[in-house]
mmCIF file as gemmi writes it, N, C-alpha and C atoms, coordinates in Angstrom:
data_model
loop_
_atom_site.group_PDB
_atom_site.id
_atom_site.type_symbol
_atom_site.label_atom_id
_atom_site.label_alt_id
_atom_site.label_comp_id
_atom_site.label_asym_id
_atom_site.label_entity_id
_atom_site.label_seq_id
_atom_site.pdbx_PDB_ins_code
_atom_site.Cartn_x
_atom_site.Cartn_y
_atom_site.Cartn_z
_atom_site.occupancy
_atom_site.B_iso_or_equiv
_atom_site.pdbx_formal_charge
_atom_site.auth_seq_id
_atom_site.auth_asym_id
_atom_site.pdbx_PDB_model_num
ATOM 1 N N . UNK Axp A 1 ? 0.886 -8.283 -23.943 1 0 ? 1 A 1
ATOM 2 C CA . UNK Axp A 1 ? 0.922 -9.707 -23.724 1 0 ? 1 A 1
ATOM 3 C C . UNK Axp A 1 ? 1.746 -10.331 -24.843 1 0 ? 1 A 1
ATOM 4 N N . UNK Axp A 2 ? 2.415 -10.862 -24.734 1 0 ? 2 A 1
ATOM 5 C CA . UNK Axp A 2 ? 3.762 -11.415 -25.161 1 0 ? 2 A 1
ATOM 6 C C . UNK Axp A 2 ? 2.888 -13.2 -25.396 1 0 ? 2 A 1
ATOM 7 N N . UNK Axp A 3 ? 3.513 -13.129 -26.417 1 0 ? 3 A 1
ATOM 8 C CA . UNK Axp A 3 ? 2.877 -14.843 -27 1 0 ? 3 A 1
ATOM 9 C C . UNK Axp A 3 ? 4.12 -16.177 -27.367 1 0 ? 3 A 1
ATOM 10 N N . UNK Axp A 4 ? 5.472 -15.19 -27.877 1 0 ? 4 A 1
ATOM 11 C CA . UNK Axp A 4 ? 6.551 -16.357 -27.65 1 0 ? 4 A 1
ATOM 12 C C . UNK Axp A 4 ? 7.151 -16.666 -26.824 1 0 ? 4 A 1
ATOM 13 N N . UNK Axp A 5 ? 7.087 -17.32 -26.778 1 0 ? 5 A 1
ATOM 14 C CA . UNK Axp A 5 ? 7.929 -18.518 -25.157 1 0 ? 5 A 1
ATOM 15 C C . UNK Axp A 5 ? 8.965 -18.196 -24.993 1 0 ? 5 A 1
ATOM 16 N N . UNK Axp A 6 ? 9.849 -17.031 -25.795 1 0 ? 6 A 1
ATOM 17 C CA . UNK Axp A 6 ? 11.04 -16.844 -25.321 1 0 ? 6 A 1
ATOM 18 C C . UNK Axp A 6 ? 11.178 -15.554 -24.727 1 0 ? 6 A 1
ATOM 19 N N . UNK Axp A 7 ? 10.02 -14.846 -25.089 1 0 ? 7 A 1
ATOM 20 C CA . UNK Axp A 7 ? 10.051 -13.564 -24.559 1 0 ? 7 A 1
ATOM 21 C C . UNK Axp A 7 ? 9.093 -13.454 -23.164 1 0 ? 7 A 1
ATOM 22 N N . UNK Axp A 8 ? 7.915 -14.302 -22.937 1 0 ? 8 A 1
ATOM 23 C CA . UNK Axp A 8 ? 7.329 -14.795 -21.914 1 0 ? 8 A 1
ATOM 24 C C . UNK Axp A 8 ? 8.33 -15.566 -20.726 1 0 ? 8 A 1
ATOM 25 N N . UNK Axp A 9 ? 9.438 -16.355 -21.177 1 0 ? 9 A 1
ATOM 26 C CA . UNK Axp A 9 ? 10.192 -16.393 -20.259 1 0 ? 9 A 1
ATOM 27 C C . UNK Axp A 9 ? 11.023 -15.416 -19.973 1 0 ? 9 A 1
ATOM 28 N N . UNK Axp A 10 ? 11.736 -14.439 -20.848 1 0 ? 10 A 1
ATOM 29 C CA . UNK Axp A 10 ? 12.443 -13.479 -20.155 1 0 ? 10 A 1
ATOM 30 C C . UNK Axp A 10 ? 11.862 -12.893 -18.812 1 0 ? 10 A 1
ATOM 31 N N . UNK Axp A 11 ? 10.328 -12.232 -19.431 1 0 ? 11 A 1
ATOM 32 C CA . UNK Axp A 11 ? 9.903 -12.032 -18.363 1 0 ? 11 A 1
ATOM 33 C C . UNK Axp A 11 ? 9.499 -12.16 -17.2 1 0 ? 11 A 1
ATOM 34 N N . UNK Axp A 12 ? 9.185 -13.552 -16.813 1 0 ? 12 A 1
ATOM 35 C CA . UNK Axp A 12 ? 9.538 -14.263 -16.099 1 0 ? 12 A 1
ATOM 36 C C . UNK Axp A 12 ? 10.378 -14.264 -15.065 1 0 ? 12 A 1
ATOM 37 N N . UNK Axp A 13 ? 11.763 -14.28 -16.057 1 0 ? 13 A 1
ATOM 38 C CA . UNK Axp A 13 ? 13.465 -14.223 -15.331 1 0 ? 13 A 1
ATOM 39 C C . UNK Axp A 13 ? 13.43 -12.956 -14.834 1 0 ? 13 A 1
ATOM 40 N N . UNK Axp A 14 ? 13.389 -12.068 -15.254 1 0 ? 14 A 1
ATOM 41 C CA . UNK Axp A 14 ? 13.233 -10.695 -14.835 1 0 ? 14 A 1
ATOM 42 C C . UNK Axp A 14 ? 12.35 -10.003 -13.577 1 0 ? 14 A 1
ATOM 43 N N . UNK Axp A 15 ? 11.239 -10.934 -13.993 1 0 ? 15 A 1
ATOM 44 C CA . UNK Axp A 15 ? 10.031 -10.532 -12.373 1 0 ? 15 A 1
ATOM 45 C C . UNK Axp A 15 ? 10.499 -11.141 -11.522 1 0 ? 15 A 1
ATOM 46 N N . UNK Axp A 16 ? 11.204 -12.664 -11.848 1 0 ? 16 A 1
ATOM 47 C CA . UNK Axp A 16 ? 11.41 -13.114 -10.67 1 0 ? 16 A 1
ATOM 48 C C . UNK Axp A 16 ? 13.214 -12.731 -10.128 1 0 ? 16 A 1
ATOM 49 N N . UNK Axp A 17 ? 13.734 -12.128 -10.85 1 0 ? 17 A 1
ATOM 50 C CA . UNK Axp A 17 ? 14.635 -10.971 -10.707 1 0 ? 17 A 1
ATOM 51 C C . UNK Axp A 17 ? 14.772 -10.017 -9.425 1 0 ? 17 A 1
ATOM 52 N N . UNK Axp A 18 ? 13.454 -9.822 -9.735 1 0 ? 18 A 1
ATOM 53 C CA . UNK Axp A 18 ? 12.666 -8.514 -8.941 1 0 ? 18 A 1
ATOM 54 C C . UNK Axp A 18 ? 12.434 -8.699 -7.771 1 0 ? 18 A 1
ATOM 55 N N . UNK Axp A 19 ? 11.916 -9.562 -7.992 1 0 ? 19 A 1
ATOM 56 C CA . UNK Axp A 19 ? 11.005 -9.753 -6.628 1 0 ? 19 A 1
ATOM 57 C C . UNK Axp A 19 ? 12.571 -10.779 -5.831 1 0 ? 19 A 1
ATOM 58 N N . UNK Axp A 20 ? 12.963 -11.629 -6.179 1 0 ? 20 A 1
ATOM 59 C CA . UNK Axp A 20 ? 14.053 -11.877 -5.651 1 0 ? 20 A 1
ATOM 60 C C . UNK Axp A 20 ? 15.566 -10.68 -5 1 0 ? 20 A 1
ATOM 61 N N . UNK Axp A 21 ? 15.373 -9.471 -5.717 1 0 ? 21 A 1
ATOM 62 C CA . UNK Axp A 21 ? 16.075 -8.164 -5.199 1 0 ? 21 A 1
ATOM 63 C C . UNK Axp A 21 ? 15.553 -7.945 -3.996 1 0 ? 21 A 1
ATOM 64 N N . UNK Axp A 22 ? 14.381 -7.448 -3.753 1 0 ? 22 A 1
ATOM 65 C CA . UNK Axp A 22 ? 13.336 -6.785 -3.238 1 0 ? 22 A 1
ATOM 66 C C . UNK Axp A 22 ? 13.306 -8.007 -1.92 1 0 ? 22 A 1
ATOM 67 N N . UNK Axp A 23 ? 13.412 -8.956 -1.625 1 0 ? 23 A 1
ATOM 68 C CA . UNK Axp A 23 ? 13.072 -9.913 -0.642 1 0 ? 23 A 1
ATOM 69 C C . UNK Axp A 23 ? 14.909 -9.712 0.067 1 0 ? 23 A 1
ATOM 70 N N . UNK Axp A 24 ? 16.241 -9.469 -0.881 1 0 ? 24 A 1
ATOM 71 C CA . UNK Axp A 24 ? 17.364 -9.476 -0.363 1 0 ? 24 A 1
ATOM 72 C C . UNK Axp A 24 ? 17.593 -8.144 0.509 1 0 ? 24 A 1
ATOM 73 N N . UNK Axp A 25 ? 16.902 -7.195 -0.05 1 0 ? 25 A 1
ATOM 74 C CA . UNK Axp A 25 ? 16.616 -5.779 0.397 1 0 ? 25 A 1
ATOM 75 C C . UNK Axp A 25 ? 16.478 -5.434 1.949 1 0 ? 25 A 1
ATOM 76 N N . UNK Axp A 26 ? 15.129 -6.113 1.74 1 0 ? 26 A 1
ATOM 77 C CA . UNK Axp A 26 ? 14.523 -6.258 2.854 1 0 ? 26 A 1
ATOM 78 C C . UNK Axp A 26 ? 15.121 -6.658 4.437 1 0 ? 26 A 1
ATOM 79 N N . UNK Axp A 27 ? 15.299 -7.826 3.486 1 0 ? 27 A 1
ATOM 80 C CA . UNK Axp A 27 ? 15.9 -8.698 4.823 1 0 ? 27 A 1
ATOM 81 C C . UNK Axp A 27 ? 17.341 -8.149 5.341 1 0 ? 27 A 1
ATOM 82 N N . UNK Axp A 28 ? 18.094 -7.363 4.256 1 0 ? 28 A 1
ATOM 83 C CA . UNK Axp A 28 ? 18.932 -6.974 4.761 1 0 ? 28 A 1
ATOM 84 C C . UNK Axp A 28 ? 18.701 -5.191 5.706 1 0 ? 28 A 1
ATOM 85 N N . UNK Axp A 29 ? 17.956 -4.354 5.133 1 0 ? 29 A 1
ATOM 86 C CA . UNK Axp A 29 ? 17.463 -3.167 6.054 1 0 ? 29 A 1
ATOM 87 C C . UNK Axp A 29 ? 16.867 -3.885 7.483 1 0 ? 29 A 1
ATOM 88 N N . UNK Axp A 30 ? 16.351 -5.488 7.25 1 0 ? 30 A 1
ATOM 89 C CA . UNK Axp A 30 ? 16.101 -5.559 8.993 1 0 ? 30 A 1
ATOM 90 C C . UNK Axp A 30 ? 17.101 -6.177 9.728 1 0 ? 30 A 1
ATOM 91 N N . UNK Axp A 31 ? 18.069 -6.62 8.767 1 0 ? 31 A 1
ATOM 92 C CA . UNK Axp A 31 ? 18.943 -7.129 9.884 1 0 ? 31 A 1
ATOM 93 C C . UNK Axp A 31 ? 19.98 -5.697 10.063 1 0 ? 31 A 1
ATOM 94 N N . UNK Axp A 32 ? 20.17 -4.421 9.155 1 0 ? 32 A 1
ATOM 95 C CA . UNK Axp A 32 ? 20.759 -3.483 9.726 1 0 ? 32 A 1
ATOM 96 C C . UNK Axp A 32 ? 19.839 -2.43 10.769 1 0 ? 32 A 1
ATOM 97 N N . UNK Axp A 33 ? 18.335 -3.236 10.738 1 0 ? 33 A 1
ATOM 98 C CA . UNK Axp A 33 ? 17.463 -1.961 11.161 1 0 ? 33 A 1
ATOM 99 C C . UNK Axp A 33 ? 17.436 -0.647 10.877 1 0 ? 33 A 1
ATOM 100 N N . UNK Axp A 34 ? 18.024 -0.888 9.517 1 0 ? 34 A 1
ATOM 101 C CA . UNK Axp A 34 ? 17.391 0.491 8.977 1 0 ? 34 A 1
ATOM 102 C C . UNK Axp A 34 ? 15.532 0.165 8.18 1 0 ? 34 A 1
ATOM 103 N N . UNK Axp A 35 ? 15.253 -0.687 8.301 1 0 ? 35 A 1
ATOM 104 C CA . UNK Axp A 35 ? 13.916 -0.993 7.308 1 0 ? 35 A 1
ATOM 105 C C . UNK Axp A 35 ? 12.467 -0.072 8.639 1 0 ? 35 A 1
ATOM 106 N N . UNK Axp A 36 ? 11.823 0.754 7.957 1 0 ? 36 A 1
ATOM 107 C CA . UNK Axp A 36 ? 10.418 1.394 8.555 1 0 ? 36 A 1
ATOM 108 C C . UNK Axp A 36 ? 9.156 0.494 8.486 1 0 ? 36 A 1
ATOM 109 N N . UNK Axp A 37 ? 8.619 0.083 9.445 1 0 ? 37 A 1
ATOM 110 C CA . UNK Axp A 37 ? 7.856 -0.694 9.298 1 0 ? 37 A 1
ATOM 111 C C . UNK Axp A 37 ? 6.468 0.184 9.295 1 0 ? 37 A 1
ATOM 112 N N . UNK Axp A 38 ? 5.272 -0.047 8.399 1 0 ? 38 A 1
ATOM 113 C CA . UNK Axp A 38 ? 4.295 0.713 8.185 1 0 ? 38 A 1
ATOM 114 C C . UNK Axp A 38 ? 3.53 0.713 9.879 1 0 ? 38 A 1
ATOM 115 N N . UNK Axp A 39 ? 2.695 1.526 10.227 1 0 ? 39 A 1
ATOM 116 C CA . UNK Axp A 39 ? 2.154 1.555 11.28 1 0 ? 39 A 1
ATOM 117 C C . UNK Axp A 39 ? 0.899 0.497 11.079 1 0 ? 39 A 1
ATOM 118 N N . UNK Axp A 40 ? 0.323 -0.036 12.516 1 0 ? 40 A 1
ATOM 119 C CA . UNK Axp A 40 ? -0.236 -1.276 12.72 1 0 ? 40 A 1
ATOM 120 C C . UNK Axp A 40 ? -1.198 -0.22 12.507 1 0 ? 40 A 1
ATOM 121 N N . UNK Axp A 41 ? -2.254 -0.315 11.984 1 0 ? 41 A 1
ATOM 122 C CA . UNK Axp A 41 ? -4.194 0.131 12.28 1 0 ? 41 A 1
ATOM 123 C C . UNK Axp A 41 ? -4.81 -0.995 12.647 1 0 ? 41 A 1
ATOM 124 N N . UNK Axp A 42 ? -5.558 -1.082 13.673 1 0 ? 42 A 1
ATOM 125 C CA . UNK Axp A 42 ? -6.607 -2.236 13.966 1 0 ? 42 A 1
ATOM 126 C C . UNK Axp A 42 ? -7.846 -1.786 13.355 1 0 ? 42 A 1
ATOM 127 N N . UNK Axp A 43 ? -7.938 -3.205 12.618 1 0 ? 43 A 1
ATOM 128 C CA . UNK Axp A 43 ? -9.655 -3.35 12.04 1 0 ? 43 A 1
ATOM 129 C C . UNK Axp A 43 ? -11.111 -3.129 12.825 1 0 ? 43 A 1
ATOM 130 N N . UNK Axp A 44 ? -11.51 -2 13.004 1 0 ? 44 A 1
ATOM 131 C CA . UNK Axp A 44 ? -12.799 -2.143 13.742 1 0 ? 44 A 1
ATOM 132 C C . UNK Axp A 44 ? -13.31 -3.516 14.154 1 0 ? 44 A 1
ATOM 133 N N . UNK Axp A 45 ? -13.75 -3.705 15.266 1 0 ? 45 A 1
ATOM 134 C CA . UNK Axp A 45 ? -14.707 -5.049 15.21 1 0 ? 45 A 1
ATOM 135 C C . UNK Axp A 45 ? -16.192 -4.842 14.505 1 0 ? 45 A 1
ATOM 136 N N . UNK Axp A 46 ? -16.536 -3.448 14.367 1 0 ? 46 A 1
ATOM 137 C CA . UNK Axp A 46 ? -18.177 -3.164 13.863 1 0 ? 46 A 1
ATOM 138 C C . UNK Axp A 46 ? -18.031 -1.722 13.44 1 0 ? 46 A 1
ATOM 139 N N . UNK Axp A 47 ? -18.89 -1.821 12.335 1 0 ? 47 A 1
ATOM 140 C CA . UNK Axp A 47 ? -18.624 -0.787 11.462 1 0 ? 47 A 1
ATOM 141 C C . UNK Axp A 47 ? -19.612 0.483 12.081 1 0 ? 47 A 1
ATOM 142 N N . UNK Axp A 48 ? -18.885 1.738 11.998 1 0 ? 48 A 1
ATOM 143 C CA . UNK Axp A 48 ? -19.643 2.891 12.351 1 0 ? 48 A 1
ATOM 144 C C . UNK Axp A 48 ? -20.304 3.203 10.939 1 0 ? 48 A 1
ATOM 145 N N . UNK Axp A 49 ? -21.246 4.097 11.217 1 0 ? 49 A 1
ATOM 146 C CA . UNK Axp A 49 ? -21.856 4.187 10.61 1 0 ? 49 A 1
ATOM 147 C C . UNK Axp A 49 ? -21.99 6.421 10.624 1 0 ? 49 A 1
ATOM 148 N N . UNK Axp A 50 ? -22.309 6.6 9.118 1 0 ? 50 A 1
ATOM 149 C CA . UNK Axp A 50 ? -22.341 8.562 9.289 1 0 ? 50 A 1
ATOM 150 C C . UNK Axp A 50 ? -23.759 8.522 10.215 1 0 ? 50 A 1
ATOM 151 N N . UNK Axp A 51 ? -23.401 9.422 10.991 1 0 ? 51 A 1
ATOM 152 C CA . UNK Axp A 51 ? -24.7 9.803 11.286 1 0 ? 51 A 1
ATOM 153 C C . UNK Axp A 51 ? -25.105 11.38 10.93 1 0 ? 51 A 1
ATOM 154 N N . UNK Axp A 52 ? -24.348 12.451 10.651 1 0 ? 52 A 1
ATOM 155 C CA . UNK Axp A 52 ? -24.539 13.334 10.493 1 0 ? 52 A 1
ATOM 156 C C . UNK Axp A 52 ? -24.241 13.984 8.801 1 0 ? 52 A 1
ATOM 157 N N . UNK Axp A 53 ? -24.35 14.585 7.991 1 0 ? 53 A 1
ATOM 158 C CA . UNK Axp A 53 ? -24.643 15.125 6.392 1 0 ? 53 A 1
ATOM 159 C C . UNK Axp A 53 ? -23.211 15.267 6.107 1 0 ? 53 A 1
ATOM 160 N N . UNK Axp A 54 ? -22.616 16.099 7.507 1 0 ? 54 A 1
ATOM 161 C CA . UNK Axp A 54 ? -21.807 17.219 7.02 1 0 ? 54 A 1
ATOM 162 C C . UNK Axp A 54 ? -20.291 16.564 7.276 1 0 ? 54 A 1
ATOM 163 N N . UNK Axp A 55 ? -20.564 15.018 7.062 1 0 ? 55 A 1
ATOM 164 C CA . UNK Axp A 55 ? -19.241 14.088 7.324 1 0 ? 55 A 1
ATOM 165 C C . UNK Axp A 55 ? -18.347 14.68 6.561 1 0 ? 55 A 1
ATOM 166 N N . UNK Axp A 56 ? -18.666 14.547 5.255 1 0 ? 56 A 1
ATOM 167 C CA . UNK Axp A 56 ? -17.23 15.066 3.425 1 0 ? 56 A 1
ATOM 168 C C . UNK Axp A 56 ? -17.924 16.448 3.502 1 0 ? 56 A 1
ATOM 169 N N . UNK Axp A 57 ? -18.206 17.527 4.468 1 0 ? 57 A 1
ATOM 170 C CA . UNK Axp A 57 ? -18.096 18.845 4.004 1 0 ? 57 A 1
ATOM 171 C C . UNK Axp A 57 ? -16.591 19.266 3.754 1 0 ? 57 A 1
ATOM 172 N N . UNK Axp A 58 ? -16.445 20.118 2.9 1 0 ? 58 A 1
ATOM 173 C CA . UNK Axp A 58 ? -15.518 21.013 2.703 1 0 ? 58 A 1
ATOM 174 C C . UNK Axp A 58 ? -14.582 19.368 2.114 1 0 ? 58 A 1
ATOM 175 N N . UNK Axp A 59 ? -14.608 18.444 1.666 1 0 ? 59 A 1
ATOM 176 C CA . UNK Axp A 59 ? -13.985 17.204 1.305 1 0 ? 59 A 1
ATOM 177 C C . UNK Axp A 59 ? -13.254 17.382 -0.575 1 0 ? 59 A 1
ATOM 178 N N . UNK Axp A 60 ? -14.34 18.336 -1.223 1 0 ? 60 A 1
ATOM 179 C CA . UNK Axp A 60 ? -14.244 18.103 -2.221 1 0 ? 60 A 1
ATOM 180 C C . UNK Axp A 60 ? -13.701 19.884 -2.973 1 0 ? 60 A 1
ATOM 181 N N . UNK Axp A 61 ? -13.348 20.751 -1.368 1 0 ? 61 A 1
ATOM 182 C CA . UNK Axp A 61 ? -13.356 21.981 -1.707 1 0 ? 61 A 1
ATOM 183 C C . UNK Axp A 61 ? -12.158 22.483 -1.981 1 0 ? 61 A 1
ATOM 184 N N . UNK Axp A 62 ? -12.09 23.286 -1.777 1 0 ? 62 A 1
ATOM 185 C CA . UNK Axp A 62 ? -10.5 24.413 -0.891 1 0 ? 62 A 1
ATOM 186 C C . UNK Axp A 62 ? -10.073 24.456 -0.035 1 0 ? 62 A 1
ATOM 187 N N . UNK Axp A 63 ? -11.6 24.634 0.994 1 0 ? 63 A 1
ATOM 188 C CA . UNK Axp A 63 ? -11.401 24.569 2.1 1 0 ? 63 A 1
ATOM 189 C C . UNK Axp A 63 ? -11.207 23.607 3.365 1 0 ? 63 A 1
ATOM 190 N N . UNK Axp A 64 ? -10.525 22.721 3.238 1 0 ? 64 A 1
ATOM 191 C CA . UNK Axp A 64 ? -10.458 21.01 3.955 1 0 ? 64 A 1
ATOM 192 C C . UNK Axp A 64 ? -10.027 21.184 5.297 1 0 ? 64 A 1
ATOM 193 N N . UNK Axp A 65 ? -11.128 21.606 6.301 1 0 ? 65 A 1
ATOM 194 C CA . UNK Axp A 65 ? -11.013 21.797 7.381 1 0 ? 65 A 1
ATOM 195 C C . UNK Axp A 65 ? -10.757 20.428 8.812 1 0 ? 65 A 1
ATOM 196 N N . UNK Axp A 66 ? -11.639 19.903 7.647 1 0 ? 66 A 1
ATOM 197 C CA . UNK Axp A 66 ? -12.02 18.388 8.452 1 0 ? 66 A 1
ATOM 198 C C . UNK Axp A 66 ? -10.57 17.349 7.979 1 0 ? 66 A 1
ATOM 199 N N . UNK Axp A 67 ? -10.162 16.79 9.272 1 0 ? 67 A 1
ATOM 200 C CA . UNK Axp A 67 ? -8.756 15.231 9.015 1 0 ? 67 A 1
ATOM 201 C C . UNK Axp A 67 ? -10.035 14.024 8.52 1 0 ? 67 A 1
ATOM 202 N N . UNK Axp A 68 ? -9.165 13.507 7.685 1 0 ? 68 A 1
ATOM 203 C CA . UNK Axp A 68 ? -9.665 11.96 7.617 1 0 ? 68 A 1
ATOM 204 C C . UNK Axp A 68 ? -9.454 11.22 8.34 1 0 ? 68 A 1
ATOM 205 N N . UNK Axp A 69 ? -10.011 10.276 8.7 1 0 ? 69 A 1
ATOM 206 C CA . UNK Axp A 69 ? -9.971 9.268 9.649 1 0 ? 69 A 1
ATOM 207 C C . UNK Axp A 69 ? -8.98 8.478 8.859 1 0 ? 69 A 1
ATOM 208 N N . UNK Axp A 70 ? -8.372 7.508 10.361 1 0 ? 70 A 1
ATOM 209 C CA . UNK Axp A 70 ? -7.111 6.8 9.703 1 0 ? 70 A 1
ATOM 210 C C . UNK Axp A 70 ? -7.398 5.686 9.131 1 0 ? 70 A 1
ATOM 211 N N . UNK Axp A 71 ? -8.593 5.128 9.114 1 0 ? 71 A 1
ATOM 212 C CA . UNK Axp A 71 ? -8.983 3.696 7.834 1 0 ? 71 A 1
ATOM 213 C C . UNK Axp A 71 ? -9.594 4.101 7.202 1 0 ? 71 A 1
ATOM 214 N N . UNK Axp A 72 ? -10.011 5.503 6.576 1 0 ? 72 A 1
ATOM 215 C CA . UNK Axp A 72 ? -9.537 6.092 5.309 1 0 ? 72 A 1
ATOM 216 C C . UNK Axp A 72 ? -8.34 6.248 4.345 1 0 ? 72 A 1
């Protein structure tokens, strides 16, 4: 944490640097459509619940037989 005002503004200039790159980026991979858009997951409406022990078997092993669920 930076306490003089001149070095608190650099940083500043710099994040907003950044984030000003990062927004030109963007917009330009979608107007060439090269930009990947993350996949949609829908939010459960109601939460399941474990019903069985052997949900994280083999979770913490070698042997990781079991996929994670995708809102994991």
């Amino acid at each position: 944490m930076a306490t003089r005002s001149d070095v608190t503004s650099f940083h500043k200039r710099v994040l907003n640097a950044g984030v000003t790159l990062q927004d030109l980026t963007r917009d330009l991979m979608l107007k060439q459509e090269n930009y990947v858009k993350p996949p949609y997951i829908e939010t459960p409406e109601k939460a399941e619940y474990v019903k069985k022990q052997h949900f994280l078997a083999g979770f913490f092993g070698h042997d990781r037989h079991n996929p994670q669920t995708a809102i994991n």
